[in-house]
DRENRONU-454127 format. One record per residue (C-alpha): x, y, z. Coordinates in steps of 0.05 Angstrom, whole numbers, plus 5000, padded with zeros to 4 digits. Layout:
BEGIN
 east north   up
    X     Y    Z
...
***
This chain:
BEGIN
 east north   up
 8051  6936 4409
 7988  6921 4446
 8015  6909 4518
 7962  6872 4580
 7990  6908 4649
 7975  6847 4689
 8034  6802 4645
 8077  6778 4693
 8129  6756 4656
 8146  6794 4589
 8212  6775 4543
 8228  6841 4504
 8294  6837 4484
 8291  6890 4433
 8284  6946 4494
 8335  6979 4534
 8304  6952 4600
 8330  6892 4622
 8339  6860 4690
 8414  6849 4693
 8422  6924 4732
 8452  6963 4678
 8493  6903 4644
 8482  6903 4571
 8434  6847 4557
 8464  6793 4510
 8442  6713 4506
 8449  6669 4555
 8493  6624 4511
 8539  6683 4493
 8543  6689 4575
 8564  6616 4588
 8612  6609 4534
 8644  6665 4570
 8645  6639 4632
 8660  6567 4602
 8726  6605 4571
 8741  6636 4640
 8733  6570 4678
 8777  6527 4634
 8826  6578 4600
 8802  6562 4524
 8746  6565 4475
 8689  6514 4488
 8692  6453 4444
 8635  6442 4395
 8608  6383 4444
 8609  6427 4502
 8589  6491 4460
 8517  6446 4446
 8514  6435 4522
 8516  6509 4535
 8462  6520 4492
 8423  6470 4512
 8432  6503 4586
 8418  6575 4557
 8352  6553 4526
 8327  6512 4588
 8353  6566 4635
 8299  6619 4666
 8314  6682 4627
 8253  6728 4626
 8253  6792 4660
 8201  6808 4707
 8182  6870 4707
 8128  6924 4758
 8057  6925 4711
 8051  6980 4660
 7995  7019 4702
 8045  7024 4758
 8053  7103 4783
 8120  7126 4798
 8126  7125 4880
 8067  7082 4884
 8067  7035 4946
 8052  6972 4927
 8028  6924 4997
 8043  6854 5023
 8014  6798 4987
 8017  6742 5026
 7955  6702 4995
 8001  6697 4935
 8056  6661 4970
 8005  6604 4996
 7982  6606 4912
 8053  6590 4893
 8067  6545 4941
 7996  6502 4930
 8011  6500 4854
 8090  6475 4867
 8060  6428 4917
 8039  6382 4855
 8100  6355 4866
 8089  6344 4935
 8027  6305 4913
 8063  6264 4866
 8110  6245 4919
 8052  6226 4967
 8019  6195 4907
 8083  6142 4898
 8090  6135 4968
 8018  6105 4980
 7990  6071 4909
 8043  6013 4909
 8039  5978 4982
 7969  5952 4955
 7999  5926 4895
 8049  5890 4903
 8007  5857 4973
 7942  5832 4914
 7943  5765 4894
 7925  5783 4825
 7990  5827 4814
 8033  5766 4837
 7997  5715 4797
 8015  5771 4734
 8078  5787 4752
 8100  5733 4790
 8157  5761 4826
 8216  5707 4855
 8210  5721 4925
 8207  5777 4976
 8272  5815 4958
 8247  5827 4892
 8180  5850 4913
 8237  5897 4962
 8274  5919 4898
 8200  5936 4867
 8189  5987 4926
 8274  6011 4932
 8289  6018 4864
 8239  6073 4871
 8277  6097 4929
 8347  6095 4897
 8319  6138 4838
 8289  6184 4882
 8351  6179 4909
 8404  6204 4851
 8343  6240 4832
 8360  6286 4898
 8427  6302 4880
 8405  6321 4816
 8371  6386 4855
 8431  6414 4861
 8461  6432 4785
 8389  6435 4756
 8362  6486 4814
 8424  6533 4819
 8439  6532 4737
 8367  6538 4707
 8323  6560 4768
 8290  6522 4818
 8224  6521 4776
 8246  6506 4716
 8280  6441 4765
 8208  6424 4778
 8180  6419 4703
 8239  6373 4694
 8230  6334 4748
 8146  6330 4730
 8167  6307 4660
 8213  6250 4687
 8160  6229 4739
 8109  6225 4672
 8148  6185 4637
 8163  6137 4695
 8090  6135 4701
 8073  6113 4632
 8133  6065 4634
 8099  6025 4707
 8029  6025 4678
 8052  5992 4607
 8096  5946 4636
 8088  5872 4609
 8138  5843 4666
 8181  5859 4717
 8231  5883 4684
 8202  5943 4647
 8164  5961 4710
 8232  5961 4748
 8246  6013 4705
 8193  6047 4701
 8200  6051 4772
 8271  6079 4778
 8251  6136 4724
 8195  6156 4764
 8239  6159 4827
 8293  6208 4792
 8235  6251 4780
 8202  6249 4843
 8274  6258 4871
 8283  6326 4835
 8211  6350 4864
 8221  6322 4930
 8279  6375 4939
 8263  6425 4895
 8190  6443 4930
 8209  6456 4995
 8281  6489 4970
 8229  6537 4935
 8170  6548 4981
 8227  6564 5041
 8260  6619 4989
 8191  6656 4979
 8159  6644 5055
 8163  6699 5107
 8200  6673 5169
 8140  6684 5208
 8104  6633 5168
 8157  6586 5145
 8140  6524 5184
 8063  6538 5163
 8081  6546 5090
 8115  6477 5085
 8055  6447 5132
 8010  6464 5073
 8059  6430 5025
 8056  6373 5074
 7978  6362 5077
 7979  6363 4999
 8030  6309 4997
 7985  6274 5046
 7924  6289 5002
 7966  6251 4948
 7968  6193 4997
 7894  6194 5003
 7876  6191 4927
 7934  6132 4913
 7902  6095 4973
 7825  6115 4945
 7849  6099 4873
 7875  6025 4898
 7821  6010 4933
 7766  6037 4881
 7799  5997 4822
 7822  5929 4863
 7748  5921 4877
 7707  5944 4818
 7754  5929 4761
 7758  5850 4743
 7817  5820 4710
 7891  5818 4731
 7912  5892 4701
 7869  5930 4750
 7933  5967 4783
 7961  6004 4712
 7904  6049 4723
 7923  6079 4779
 7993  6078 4767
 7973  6110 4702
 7937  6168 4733
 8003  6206 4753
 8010  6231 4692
 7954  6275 4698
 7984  6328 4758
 8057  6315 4730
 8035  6335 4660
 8000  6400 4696
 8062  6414 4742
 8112  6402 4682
 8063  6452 4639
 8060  6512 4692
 8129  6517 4724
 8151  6524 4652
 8104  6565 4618
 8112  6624 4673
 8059  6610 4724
 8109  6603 4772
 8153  6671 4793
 8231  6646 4799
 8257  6643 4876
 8283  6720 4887
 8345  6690 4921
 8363  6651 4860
 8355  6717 4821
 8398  6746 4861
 8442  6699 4847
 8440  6697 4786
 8459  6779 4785
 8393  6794 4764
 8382  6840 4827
 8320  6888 4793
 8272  6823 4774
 8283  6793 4846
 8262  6858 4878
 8210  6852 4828
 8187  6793 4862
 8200  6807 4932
 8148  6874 4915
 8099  6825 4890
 8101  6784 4954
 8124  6822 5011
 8098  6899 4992
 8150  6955 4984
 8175  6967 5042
 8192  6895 5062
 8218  6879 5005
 8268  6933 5012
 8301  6912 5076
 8299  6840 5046
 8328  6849 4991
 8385  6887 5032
 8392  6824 5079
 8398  6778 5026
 8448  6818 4981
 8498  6827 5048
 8493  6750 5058
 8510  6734 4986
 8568  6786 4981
 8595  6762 5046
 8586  6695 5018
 8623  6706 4956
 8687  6738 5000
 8693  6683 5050
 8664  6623 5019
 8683  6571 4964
 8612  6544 4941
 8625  6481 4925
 8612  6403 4947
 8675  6386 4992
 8660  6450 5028
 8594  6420 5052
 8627  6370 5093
 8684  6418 5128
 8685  6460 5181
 8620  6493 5216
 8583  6480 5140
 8594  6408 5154
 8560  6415 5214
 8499  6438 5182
 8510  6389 5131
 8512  6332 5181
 8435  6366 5218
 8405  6370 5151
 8420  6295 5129
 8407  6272 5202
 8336  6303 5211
 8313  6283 5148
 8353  6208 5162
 8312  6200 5218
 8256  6224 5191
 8251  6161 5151
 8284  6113 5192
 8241  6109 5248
 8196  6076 5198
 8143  6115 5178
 8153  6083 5098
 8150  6012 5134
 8080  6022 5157
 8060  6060 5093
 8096  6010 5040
 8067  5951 5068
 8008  5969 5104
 7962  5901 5088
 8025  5848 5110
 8028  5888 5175
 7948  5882 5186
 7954  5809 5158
 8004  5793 5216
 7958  5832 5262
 7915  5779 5254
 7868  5807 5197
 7852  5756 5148
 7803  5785 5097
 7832  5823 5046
 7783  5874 5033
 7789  5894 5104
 7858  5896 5100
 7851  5942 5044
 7799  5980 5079
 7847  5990 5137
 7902  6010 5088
 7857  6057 5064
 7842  6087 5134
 7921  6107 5130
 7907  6161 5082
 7846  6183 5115
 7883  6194 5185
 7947  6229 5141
 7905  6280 5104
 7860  6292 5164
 7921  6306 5217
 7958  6334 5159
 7918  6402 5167
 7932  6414 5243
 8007  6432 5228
 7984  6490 5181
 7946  6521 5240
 7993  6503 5305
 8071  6487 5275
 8096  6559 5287
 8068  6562 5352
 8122  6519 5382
 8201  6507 5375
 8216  6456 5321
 8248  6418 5370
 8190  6411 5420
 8143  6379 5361
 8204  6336 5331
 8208  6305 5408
 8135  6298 5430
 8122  6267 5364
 8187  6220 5373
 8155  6201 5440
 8088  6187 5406
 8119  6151 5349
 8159  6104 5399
 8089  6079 5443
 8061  6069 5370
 8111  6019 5347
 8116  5982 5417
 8029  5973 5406
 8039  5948 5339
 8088  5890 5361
 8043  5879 5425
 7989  5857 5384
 8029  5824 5330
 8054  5775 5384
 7993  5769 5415
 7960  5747 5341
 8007  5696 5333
 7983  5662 5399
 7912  5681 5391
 7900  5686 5318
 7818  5684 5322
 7826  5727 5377
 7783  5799 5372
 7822  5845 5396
 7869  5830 5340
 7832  5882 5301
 7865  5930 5343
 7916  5933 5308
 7885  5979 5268
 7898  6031 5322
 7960  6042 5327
 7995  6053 5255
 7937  6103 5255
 7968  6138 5324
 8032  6133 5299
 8009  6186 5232
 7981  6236 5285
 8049  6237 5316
 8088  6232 5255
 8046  6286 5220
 8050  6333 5275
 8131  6327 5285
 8172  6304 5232
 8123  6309 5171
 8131  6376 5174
 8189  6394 5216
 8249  6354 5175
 8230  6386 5114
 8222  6457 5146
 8288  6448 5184
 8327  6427 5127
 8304  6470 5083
 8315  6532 5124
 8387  6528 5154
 8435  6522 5089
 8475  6588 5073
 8447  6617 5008
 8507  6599 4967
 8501  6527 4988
 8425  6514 4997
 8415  6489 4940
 8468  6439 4952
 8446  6421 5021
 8375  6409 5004
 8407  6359 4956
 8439  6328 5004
 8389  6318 5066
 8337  6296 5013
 8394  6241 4992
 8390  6223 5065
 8317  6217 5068
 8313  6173 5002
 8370  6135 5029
 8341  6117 5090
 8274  6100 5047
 8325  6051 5008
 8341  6012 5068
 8276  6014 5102
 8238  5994 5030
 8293  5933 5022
 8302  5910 5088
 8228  5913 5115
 8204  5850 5084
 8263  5815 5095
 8274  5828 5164
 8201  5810 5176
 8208  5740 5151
 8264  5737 5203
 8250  5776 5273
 8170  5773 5254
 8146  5828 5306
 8212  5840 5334
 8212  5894 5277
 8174  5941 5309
 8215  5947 5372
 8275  5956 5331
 8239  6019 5307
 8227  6042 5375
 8295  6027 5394
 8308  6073 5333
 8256  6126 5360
 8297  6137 5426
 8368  6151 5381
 8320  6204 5342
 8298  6235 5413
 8371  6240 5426
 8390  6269 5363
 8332  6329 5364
 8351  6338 5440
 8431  6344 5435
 8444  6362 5366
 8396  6407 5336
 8397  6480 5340
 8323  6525 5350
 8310  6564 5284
 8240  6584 5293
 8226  6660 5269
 8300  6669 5242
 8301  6691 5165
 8337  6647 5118
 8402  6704 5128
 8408  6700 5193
 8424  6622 5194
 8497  6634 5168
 8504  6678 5239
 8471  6634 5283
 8508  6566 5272
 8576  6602 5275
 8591  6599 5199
 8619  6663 5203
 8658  6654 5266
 8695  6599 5233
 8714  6626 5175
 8743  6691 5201
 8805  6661 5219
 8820  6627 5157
 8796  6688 5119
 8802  6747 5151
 8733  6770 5142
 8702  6814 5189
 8636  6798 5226
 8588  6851 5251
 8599  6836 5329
 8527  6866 5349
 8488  6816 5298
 8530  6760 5339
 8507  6781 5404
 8441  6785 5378
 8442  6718 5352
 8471  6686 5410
 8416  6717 5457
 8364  6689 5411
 8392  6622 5416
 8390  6622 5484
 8306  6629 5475
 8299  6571 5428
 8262  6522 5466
 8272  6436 5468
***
């Protein structure tokens, strides 16, 4: 058989090598009708017998294996260059999710949309924007079975194919009601990704570069921003007729079709933790060769075997056991930092961008579209800093000097909202402009990047797939309320909306200064050690704790900055 060295991924089930560490290799289906059997005590019925296949044939199942040309001994070196390629080609689902978060606040704001659609009154132009949210929503907790049962890549070419067919559903939609679900669709699959990319790019960064690895993620979600705001504005202006928008709602479909395409097909290496996992122990070395070098991925793959193995003694995995004990304390930072993430209003701003300029005494709608526009410019431009600077500083520093900058930017925007309504023909009105444009430099350089990082990185092995789930629920839950409430809250309190969100700026401050725990430079093992998971359940289980990796930990707590 002709063989090309540089394959690498290579299904050949008809040799004696396999990547199950001397376990015979037999079908995935064979394997979960056995543990199906175990689990409930009898033989699978023919129902769930098709859903184990269906599993076994979605599930990641090809060995990865050293090249061909590979001499015994040979030392292979770090790759890090790789790890930035993986994690820009996963971050297409970033982009989608920037994409969805900007092309829609111009749409439903044109007068040409509402004269088309004609929707009843401002709660359903809400339920346009939220039922995007509560897919994305369900779409999160979805992370969970699909990442830890067929791979967290294979999660993501699901997830792309959902968000396509949400996308073709919006841009053919004859009324409300097909584009209602069309929207919903599109949020389960934007859900899925949401999660699933930084659950992935965390498993494959070094520590040392964890925060910048998820910045980069960030600026492409930003860059998807950019082209939905670009995209509006191009087609609202130079296409006539009432059906401009289904073109760029219909664009999606080109980077979900791509994403969907390459996290199946292989271009994407599976997460070496999940492999581990998974038992497959010789393909996540494997990996950890390709991206660390030899020698690194030795020790790593020593770290992450002892945290599993301890895992599997003390721990039960499962979902009540994210909300007990020290877990649910990790549970409860997770969910909160991405909460507040979201609740301090960044979506508010970026949903419905043109009414907030409109009230800011702009009247002309192609400079309110114009300004919109400027939104996206100012989030893929500060977008890039993070990359360069995040790792520099304690998470908690940037999460607090961005609350504070986020806080002065909401207090402007009211200032001059109030002052329009007095002086509506007054110039400095156009100020406005300035400060939903400060409020993205803050944002971008705190909680863009830091929420995702932080609840990405914290979650035990066993149960990160779970809690990523879970503080992404929290994010898209607190995109639900801000997406439904905003316009409604507007019509009542006017202005007064923007101090609420700097009244919800100072609970956030709080928050990152009380509750959160430094994790800069820690690996992804050490986490279980340094928020006491083990401490807690060595009483209950006997296990024992290596007392010198404590004291360690505890001295490196003490450094974390705030």
């Amino acid at each position: 058989m002709d063989r090309n060295p540089k394959d690498q991924y290579r299904s050949l089930p008809d040799e004696d090598e396999d990547c199950q560490d001397g376990e015979p290799e037999s079908s995935n289906a064979y394997a979960a009708q056995e543990t199906s059997r175990r689990s409930f005590g009898t033989r699978p019925s023919p129902t769930r017998k098709k859903i184990i296949g269906l599993v076994a044939c979605l599930k990641q199942s090809k060995p990865i294996r050293p090249p061909l040309n590979l001499r015994d001994g040979q030392v292979r070196l770090p790759n890090e260059k790789y790890v930035y390629q993986l994690t820009a080609f996963v971050s297409i689902g970033a982009f989608l999710f920037g994409y969805d978060q900007g092309v829609m606040g111009v749409i439903v704001a044109d007068a040409r949309w509402k004269d088309l659609m004609r929707p009843r009154n401002s709660w359903v132009t809400g339920a346009i924007i939220s039922l995007y949210d509560l897919g994305c929503l369900f779409g999160a907790l979805l992370l969970a079975p699909l990442a830890d049962t067929l791979s967290r890549e294979r999660a993501l070419s699901l997830a792309a194919l959902l968000a396509l067919a949400g996308a073709l559903l919006q841009s053919a939609a004859p009324g409300i009601s097909l584009l209602l679900l069309g929207r919903s669709v599109l949020g389960v699959g934007v859900g899925v990704a949401s999660a699933g990319v930084p659950l992935y790019v965390a498993e494959i960064a070094p520590p040392h570069a964890r925060g910048t690895i998820v910045a980069l993620e960030q600026m492409v979600l930003c860059a998807g921003e950019l082209v939905a705001f670009a995209a509006d504005f191009a087609f609202a202006r130079w296409v006539d007729g009432r059906g401009w928008w289904r073109v760029p709602l219909g664009l999606q479909v080109v980077p979900a079709g791509v994403l969907a395409v390459g996290c199946w097909a292989g271009w994407v290496l599976p997460s070496p933790r999940w492999l581990v996992g998974q038992g497959r122990a010789r393909c996540a070395r494997e990996v950890l060769v390709r991206l660390r070098g030899s020698a690194r991925a030795e020790e790593e793959m020593r770290e992450i075997e002892r945290e599993l193995e301890w895992e599997r003694e003390v721990m039960q995995v499962g979902w009540g056991e994210m909300f007990r004990g020290a877990v649910g304390r990790v549970t409860a930072l997770g969910m909160g930092v991405q909460f507040f993430q979201q609740i301090t209003g960044t979506n508010s701003i970026l949903y419905y961008a043109p009414t907030l300029f409109e009230k800011g005494g702009i009247r002309r709608a192609s400079t309110r579209n114009l300004a919109t526009g400027g939104i996206g410019l100012v989030l893929f431009a500060t977008s890039w800093i993070p990359i360069f600077i995040f790792d520099r500083l304690p998470r908690r520093t940037w999460l607090q000097l961005g609350t504070l900058g986020m806080m002065v930017s909401m207090l402007g925007i009211a200032a001059v909202q109030s002052h329009a309504e007095r002086h509506p023909d007054d110039p400095v009105n156009f100020s406005i402009v300035v400060f939903p444009y400060l409020f993205y430099v803050f944002f971008n350089l705190s909680w863009a990047v830091g929420s995702w990082t932080y609840a990405a990185e914290i979650f035990p092995l066993g149960m990160r797939a779970k809690g990523s789930a879970l503080s992404t629920m929290s994010l898209w839950g607190a995109c639900l309320v801000v997406a439904q409430a905003t316009p409604v809250v507007e019509e009542r309190v006017g202005w007064g909306l923007y101090v609420i969100y700097a009244g919800i700026c100072v609970v956030a401050l709080v928050f990152v200064r009380y509750a959160m725990v430094e994790t800069r430079g820690r690996t992804l093992e050490e986490m279980s050690h340094m928020f006491g998971i083990n401490r807690k359940l060595v009483g209950r289980d006997g296990a024992l704790v290596d007392s010198e990796d404590e004291e360690d930990d505890d001295a490196k707590d003490s450094e974390g900055g705030g």
